[in-house]
N, C-alpha and C positions, 0 to 999 in steps of 0.2 A: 431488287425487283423494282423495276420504274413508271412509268407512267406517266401520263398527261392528262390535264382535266383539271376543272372547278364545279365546286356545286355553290348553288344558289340557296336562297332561303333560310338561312341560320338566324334570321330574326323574325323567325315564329311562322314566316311564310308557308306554302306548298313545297313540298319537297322537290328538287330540282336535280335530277342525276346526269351527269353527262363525264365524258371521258375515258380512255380503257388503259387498264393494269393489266401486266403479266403476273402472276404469284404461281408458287406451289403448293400443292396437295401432299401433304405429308400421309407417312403411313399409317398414321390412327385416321387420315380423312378430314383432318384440321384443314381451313383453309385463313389465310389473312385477308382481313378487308381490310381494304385502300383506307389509309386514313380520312380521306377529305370525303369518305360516304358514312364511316361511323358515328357521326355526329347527328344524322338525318334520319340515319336507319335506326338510332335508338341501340341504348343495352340491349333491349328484348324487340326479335321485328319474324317477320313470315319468310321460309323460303318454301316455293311449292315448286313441281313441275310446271316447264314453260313451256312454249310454240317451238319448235324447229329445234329438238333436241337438247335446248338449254336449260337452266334454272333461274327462276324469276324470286326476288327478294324487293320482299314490301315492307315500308316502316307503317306499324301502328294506323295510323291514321290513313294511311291511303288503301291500305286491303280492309277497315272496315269499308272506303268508299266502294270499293269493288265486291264486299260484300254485297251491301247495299244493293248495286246493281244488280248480282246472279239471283236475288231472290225474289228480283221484279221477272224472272224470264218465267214462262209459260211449263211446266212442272208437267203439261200435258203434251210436250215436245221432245222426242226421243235425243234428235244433238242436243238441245239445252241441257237435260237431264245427262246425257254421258260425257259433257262438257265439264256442267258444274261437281260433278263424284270425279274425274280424273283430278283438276284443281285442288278439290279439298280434302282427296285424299291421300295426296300425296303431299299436304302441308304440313310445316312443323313451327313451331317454333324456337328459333334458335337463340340463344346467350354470346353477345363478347365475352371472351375471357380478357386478362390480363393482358396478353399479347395481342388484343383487336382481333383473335382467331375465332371460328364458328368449329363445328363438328359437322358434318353432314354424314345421315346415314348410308348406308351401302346402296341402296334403294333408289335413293336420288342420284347418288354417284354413278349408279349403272345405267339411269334413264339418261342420264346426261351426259356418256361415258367418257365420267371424269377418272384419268386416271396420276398422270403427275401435273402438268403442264396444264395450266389455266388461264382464262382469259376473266376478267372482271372489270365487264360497261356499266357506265350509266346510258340510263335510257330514259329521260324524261321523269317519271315517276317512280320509276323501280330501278334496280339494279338485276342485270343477268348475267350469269354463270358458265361458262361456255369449256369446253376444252380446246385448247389452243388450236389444235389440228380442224377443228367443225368451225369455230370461231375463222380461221383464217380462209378456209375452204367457201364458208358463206360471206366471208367480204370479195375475195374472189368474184364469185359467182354473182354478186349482187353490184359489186360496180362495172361487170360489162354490161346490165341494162338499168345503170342508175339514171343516164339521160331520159330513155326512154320511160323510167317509172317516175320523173318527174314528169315530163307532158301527161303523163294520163292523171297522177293527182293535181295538177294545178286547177282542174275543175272542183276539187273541194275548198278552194280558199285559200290554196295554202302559197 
């Protein structure tokens, strides 16, 4: 299973995810993480449902920050509130095993519809979960208007 990518911060820094792996989904729903995010995501870290059909995986310290954030939102705002219950209730906490493998429940597996073939980015902060078929479908679809999604954010800074 191969791959490209480095991450940053191993000296204590923010977490720094970038790069994408193919791996497979075995039939108990094991999945392997890339070595060079094991070390950032922690023994013990968050996967929850993500945006655009994928799975998002936080170490420790960055889903407290995002904690943090959802329970500055307004409790009296119907998306904030169906935003923050999809999020966190579809999180878990997952364990490496010995093999650098997670277990993902059916649950997530079916939101994400993970079935052999998988995709595993880094994404700045987090790491997301994709099946290879939606993963390639959405790079697709997103680099015929990646010029143009660059001119409209360049007015944020970037």
């Amino acid at each position: 299973m191969g791959g490209s990518g480095e991450t940053f911060g191993e000296s204590g820094a923010a977490a720094m995810f970038m790069g994408e792996w193919q791996h497979t989904l075995d039939a108990k729903g094991r999945l392997i993480i890339p070595s060079r995010f094991r070390e950032q995501l922690g023994e013990r870290f968050v996967v929850t449902r993500g945006l655009d059909h994928c799975l998002f995986a936080y170490p420790p310290a960055e889903w407290t920050i995002l904690e943090e954030k959802l329970k500055l939102l307004p409790l009296t705002q119907g998306d904030a509130r169906r935003f923050v219950r999809f999020l966190f209730s579809g999180a878990i906490e997952c364990a490496l095993d010995k093999q650098g493998r997670i277990t993902l429940p059916s649950n997530l597996r079916d939101y994400a519809k993970l079935d052999r073939d998988v995709a595993v980015i880094g994404v700045s902060n987090r790491v997301e979960i994709w099946a290879q078929e939606c993963w390639e479908q959405y790079v697709e679809e997103a680099s015929a208007s990646y010029e143009e999604i660059a001119e409209k954010i360049v007015d944020l800074g970037i």
